[in-house]
N, C-alpha and C positions, 0 to 999 in steps of 0.2 A: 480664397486661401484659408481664411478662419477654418470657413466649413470641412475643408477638407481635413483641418487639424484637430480639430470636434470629434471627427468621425473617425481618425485611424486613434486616438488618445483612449475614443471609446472602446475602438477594434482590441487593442493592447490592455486593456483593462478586463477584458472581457477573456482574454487568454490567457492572461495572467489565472485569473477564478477560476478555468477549467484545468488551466496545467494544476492549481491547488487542488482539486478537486479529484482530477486524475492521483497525483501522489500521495494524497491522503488513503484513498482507497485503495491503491498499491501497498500501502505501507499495513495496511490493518490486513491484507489481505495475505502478507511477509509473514506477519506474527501472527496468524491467526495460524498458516502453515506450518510455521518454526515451532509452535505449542505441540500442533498433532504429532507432528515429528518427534518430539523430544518427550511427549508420551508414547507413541509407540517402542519408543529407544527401551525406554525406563521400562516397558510390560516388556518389550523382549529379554531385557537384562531379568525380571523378576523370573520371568520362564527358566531363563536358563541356570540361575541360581537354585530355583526350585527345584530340578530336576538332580541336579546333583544331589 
């Protein structure tokens, strides 16, 4: 019984670190997207300012 409480405590621990690991890398992956984004925005707005 121990052992088998050892081993899913371990299991849960373990997915625990990868779901972190998954959502950290999601999350940089967000704002790494949301930057390019909101500088393409900013060069389109500058094009079309400039053009006028």
């Amino acid at each position: 019984m121990t052992l088998k409480k050892a081993s899913y405590s371990n299991l849960t621990v373990n997915f625990r670190q990868v779901l972190v690991q998954k959502y950290t890398i999601v999350q940089e992956v967000c704002t790494n997207l949301s930057t390019i984004i909101l500088a393409h925005t900013v060069k389109q707005c500058f094009r079309q300012i400039s053009c006028w």
